[in-house]
N, C-alpha and C positions, 0 to 999 in steps of 0.2 A: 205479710199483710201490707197493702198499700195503705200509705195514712191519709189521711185528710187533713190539709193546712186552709185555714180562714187569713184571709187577710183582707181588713180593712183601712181603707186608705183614699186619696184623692185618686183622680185621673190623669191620664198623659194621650194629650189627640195622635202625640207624634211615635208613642209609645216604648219611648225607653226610659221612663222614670213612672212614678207611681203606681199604681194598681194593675196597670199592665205589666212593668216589668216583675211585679210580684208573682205575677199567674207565670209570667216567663221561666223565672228563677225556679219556682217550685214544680212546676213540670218537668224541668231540665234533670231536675235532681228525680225523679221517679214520682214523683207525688201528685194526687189528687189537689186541684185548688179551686176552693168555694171564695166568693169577695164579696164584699159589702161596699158600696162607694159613702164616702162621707163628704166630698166635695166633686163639684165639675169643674174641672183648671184648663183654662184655654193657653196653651201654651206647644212651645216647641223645642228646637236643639237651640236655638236661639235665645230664650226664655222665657217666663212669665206674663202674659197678656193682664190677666185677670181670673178669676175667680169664684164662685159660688157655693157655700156652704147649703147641703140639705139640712132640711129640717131635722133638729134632733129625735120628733118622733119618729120620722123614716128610716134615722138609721138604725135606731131601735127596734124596728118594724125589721127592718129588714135582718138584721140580728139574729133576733126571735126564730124568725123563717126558716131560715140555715139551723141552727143549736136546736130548735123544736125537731127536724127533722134525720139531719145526717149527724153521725160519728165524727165530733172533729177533735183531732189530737194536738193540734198547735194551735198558737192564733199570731197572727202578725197585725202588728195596729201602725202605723203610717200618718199620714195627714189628718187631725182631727178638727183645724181650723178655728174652733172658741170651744168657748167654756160649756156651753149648753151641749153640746156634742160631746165634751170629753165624759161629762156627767151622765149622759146617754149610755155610753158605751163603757164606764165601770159598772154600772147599775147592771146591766144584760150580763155581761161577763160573770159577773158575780153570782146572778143569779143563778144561773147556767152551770156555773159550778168548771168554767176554759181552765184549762188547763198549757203548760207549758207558753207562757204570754211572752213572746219578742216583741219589746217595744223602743220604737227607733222613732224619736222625741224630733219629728221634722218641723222646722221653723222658719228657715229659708231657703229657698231657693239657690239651687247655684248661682244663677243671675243675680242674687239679692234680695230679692222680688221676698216681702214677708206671706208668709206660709201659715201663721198663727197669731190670733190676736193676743197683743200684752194681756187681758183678763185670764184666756187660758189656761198663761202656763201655770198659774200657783194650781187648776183643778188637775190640769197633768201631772205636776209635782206632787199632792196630794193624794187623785185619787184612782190614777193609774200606774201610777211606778211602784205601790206599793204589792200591786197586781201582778207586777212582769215578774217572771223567770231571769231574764236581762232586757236591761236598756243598753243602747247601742247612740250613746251623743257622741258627734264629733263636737271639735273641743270650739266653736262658736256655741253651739249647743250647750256643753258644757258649764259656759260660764254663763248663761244664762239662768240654768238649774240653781246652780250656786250662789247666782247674784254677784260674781267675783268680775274680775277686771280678763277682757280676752285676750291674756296675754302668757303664753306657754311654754315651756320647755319640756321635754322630759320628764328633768325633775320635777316641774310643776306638775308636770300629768301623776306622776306616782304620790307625791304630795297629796291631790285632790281624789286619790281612788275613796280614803276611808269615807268622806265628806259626799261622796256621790253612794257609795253603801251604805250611810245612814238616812237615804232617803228610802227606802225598803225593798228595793227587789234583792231578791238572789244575788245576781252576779251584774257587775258592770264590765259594757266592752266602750273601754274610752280609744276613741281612734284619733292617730296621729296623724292623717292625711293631711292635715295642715302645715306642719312644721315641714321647714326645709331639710335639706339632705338628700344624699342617694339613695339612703332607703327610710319608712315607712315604717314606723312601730305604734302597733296595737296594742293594748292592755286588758288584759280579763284578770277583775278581782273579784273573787267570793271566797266558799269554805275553803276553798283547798292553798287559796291562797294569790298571789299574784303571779300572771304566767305574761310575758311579755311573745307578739306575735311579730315579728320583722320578715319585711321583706324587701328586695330592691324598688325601687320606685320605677312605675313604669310613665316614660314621658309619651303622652299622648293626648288627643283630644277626646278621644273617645270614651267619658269618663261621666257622659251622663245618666244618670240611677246611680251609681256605683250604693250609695247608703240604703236608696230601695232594697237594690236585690241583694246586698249582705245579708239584711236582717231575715227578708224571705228567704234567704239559703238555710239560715239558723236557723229557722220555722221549721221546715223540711223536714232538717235532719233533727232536730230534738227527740222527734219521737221513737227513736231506734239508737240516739248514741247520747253518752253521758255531754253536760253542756260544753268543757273545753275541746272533747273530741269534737263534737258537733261544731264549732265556732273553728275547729282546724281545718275543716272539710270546706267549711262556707268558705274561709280564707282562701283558702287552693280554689277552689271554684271559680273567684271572684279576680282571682290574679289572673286565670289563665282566661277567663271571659273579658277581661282589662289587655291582655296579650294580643285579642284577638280582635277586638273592636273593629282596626282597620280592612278587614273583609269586608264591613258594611260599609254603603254608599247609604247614610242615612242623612239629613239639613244641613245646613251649611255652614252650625254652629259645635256644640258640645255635643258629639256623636253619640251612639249607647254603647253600652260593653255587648261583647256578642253571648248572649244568654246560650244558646245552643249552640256552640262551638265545639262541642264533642259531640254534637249528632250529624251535622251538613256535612260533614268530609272538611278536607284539609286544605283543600284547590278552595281559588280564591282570592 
């Protein structure tokens, strides 16, 4: 059975971050992908222009339209922008009875550029996380959820898992992208327990979406593999699309990871 993945989230004109690279990610992997947009982001590899939140009845609407009609077995939620929006979009979900919810709690931008008004995040924290399957903060992210100080190690990160699973999803994938070193450890804590994900660090430009299209990988694959399998596959996915970035000639700033890098050929 091919699944059907929902993701809703902002836009990217230049299209290697949000909503596009969502549709990217989840095709790459075999999947059907339906989206909902929740904001229009003028932006590039450069970054952030500005911004426009829809109306929370639209996104609602538009919700509706998708879950009224088609099969969908994952959802990926993305950019929700405020509070009236994040409320929109637990109320449909819920209703709807989504299943498998990747929620990747975006707030800024690579650039900086904020991504989510201060009111939002307590309706995120409340009444979406307790919705997801996993949430997927990087650890600015992170401390934001927690109200803690953004300052990390390691140890801080396994410190802070219990503290991000009493906010109620299933499973947390707290990523280490931030911290220095040669390689990159990830964190998946739920029932089974804590499984740490490392990899080398790849030095590149080409590293814009990178938290898009994880979470859309995880989408993808929920529906066919348990959630650490699933979260291993995204990882290899997202490494070798991080590998491969430099094939594309995309802006003149923060390039994309190459989504279809195991379909184009190798040349390049």
């Amino acid at each position: 059975m091919i699944a059907n993945v929902l993701t809703i989230a902002g836009t990217d004109p230049s299209g290697g971050a949000g909503i596009q690279a969502d549709i990217k990610a989840i095709s790459a992997l075999g999947v059907y992908a339906c989206s909902v947009v929740s904001a229009v982001v003028a932006q590039n590899t450069c970054g952030v222009r500005s911004f426009q939140a829809l109306a929370p009845e639209l996104v609602a609407d538009q919700i509706d339209a998708v879950l009224e009609d088609v099969r969908i077995d994952a959802v990926k939620i993305g950019m929700i922008a405020n509070a009236g929006i994040a409320e929109a979009v637990a109320d449909r979900l819920r209703h709807h009875g989504a299943r498998n919810i990747v929620l990747d709690p975006v707030m800024v931008a690579k650039s900086g550029h904020a991504l989510l008004d201060p009111e939002a995040v307590f309706a995120l924290r409340e009444r979406l996380v307790p919705l997801a399957a996993v949430i997927t903060p990087n650890l600015p992210e992170a401390a934001v959820l927690l109200n803690r100080p953004d300052d990390w190690s390691l140890d801080a990160m396994k410190a802070a898992l219990p503290a991000l699973l009493a906010l109620g999803s299933d499973y947390v994938l707290l990523k280490g992208g931030h911290l220095a070193g040669e390689d990159s450890t990830d964190l998946l804590a739920g029932p089974e327990g804590t499984r740490a994900f490392t990899a080398p660090r790849i030095r590149t430009t080409c590293d814009h979406g990178t938290g898009c299209t994880l979470s859309s990988a995880i989408a993808a694959l929920l529906p066919h593999h348990p959630m650490p399998e699933a979260v291993a596959r995204a990882k290899a996915y997202l490494q070798a699309a991080l590998a491969q970035g430099h094939r594309l000639e995309v802006g003149r700033g923060h390039g994309p990871v190459h989504h279809f890098h195991a379909l184009w050929g190798s040349e390049g």
